[in-house]
PyMOL CGO cylinders between C-alpha atoms (Angstrom):
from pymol import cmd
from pymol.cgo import CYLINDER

trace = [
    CYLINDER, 13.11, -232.74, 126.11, 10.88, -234.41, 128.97, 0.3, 1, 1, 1, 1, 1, 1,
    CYLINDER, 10.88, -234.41, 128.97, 12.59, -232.29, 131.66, 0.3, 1, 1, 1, 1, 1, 1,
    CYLINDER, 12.59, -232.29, 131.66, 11.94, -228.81, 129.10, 0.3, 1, 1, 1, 1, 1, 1,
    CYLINDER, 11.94, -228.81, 129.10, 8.56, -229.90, 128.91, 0.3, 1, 1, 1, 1, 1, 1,
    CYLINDER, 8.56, -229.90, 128.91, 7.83, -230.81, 132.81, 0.3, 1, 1, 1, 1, 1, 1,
    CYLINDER, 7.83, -230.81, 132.81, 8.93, -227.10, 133.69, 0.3, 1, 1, 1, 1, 1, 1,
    CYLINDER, 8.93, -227.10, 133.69, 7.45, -225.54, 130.69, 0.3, 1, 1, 1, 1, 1, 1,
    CYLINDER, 7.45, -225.54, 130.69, 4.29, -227.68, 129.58, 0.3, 1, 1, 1, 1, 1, 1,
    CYLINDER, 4.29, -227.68, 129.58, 2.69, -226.29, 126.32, 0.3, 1, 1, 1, 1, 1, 1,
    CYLINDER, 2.69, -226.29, 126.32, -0.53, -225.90, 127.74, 0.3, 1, 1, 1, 1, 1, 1,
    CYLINDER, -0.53, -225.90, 127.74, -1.62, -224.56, 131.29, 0.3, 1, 1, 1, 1, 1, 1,
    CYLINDER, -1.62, -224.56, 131.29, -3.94, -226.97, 133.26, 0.3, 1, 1, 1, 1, 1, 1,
    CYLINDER, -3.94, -226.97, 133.26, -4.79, -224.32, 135.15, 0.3, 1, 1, 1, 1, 1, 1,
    CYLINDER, -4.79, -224.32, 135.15, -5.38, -220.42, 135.26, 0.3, 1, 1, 1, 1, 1, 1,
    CYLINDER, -5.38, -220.42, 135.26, -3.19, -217.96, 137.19, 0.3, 1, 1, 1, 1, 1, 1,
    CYLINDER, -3.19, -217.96, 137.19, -5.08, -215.94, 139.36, 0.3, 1, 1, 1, 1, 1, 1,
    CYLINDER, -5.08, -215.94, 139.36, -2.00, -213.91, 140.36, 0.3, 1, 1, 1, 1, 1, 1,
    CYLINDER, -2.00, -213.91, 140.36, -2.39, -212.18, 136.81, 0.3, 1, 1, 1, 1, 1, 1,
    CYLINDER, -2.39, -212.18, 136.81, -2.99, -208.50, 136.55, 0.3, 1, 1, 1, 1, 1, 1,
    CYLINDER, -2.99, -208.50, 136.55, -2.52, -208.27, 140.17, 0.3, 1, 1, 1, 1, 1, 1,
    CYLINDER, -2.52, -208.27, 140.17, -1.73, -205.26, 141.78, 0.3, 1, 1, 1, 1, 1, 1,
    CYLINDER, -1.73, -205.26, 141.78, 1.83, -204.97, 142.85, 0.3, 1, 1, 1, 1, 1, 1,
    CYLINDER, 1.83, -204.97, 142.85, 2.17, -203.04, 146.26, 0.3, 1, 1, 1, 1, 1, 1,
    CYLINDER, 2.17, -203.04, 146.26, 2.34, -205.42, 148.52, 0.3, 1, 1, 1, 1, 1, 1,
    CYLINDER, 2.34, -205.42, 148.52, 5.97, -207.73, 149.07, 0.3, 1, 1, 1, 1, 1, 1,
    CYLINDER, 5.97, -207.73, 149.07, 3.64, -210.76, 149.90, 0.3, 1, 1, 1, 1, 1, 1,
    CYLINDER, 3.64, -210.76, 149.90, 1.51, -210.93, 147.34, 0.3, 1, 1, 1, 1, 1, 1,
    CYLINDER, 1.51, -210.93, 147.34, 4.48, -210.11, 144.84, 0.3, 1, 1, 1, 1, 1, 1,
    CYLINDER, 4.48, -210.11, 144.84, 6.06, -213.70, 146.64, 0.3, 1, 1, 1, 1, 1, 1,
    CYLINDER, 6.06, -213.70, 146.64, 2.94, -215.90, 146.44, 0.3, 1, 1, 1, 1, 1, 1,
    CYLINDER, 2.94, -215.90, 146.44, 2.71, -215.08, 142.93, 0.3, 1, 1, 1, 1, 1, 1,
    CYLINDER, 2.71, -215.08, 142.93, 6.10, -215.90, 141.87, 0.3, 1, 1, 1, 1, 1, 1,
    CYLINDER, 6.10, -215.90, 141.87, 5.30, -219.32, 143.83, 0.3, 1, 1, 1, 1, 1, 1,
    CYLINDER, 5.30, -219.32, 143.83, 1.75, -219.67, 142.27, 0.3, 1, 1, 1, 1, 1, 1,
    CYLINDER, 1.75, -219.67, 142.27, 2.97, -222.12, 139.35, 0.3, 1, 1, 1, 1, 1, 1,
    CYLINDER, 2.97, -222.12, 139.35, 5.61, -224.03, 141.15, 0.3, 1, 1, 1, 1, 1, 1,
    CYLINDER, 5.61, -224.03, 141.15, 2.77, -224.89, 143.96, 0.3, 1, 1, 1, 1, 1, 1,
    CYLINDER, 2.77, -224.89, 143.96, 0.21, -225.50, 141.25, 0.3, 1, 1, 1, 1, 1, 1,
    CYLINDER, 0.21, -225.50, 141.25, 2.15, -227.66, 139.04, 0.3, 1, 1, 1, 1, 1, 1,
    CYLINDER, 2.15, -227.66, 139.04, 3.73, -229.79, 142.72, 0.3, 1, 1, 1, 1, 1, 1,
    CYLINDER, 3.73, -229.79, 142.72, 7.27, -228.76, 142.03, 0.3, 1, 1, 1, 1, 1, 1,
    CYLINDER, 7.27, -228.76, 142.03, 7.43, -226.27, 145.51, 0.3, 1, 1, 1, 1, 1, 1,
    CYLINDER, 7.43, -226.27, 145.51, 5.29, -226.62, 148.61, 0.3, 1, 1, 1, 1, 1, 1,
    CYLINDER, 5.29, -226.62, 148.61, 4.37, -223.49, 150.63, 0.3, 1, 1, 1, 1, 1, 1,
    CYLINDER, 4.37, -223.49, 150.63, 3.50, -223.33, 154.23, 0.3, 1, 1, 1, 1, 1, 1,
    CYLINDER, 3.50, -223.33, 154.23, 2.37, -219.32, 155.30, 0.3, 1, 1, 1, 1, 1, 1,
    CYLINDER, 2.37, -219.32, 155.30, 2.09, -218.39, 158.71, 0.3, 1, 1, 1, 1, 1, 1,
    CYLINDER, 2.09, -218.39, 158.71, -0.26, -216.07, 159.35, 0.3, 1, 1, 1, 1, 1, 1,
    CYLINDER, -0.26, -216.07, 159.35, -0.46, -213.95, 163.31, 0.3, 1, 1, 1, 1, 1, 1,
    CYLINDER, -0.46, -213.95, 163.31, -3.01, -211.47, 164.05, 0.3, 1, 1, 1, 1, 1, 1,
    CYLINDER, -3.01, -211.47, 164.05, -3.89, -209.49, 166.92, 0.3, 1, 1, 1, 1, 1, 1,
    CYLINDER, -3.89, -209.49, 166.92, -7.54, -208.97, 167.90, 0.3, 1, 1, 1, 1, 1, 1,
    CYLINDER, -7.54, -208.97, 167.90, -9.00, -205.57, 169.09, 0.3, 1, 1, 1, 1, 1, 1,
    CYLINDER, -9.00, -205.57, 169.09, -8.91, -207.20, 172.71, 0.3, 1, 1, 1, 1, 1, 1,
    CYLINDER, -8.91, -207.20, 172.71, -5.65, -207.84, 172.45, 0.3, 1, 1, 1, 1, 1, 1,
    CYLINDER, -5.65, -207.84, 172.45, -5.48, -211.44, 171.54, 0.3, 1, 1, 1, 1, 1, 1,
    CYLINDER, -5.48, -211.44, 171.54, -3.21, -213.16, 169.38, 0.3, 1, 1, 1, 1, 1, 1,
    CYLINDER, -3.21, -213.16, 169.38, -4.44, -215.80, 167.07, 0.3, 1, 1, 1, 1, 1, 1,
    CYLINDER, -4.44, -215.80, 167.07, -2.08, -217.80, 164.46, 0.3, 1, 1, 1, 1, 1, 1,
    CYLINDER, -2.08, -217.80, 164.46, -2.28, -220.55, 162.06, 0.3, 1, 1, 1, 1, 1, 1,
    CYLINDER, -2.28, -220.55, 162.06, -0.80, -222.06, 159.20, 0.3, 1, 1, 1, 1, 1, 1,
    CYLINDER, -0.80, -222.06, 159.20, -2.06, -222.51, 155.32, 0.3, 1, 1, 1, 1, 1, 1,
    CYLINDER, -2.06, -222.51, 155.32, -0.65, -224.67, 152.92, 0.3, 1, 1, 1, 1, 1, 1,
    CYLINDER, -0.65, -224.67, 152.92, -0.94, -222.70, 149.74, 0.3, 1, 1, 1, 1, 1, 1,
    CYLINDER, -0.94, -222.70, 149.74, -0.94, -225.19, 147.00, 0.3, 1, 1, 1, 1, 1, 1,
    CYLINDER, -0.94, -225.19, 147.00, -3.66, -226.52, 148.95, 0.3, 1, 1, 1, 1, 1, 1,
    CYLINDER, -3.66, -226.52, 148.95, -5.80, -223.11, 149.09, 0.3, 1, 1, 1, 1, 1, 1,
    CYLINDER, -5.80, -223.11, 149.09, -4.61, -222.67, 145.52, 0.3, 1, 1, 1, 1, 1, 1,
    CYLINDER, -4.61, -222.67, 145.52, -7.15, -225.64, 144.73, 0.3, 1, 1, 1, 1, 1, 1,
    CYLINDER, -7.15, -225.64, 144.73, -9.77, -224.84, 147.37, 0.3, 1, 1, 1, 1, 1, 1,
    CYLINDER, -9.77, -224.84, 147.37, -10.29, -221.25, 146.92, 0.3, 1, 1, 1, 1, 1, 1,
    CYLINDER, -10.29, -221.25, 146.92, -10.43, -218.40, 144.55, 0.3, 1, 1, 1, 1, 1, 1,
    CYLINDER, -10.43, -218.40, 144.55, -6.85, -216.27, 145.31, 0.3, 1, 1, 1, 1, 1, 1,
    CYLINDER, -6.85, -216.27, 145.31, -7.94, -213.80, 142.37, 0.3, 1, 1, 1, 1, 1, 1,
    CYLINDER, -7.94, -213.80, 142.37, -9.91, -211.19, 145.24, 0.3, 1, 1, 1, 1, 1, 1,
    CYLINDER, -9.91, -211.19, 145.24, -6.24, -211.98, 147.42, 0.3, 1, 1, 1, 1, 1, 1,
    CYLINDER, -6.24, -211.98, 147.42, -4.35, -210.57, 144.29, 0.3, 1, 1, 1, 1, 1, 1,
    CYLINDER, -4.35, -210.57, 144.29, -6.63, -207.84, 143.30, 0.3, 1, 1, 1, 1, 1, 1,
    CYLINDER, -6.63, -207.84, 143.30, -6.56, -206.39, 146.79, 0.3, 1, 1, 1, 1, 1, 1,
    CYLINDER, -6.56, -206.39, 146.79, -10.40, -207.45, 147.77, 0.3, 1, 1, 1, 1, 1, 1,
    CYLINDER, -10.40, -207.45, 147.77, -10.45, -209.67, 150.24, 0.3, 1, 1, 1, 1, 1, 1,
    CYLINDER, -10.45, -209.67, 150.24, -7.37, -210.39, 152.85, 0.3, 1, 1, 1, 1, 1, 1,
    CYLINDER, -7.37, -210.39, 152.85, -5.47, -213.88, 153.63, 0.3, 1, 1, 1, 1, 1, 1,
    CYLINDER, -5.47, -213.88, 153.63, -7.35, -215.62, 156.43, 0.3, 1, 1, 1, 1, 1, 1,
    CYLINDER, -7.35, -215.62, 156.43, -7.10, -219.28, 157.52, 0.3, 1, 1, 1, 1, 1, 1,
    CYLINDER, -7.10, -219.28, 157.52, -10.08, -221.17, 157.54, 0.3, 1, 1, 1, 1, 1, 1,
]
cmd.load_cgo(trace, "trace")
């Protein structure tokens, strides 16, 4: 019974901001299916993230997404509002 309850608790300490999200894009579909399981501490998730400036630079870095999860609001990510960028 303490296992059933671990993976499904009967109340939600937090709110999934991957709700009502708009599902076009593979890697949003992904980080929501990983939204509870980073939340709760059963699965970390490490995104790498490359972009290439107008100049022609490349710049890269790394999130840890159960850690952004706490830190900032992913529900403009999901909606399609605002775009993934490392801080």
């Amino acid at each position: 019974m303490q296992v059933y309850q671990y993976l499904f608790p009967p109340y939600t300490p937090y709110h999934a901001t991957s709700e009502g999200m708009i599902k076009d894009d593979p890697l949003k579909i992904e980080l929501a299916l990983r939204e509870r399981s980073n939340r709760v501490g059963i699965l970390s998730t490490i995104i790498f993230i490359k972009l290439e400036t107008r100049a022609g630079y490349e710049i890269s870095g790394y999130l840890d997404y159960g850690d952004k999860l706490i830190v900032e609001d992913w529900k403009p990510i999901f909606v399609g509002r605002k775009k993934i960028i490392g801080t």
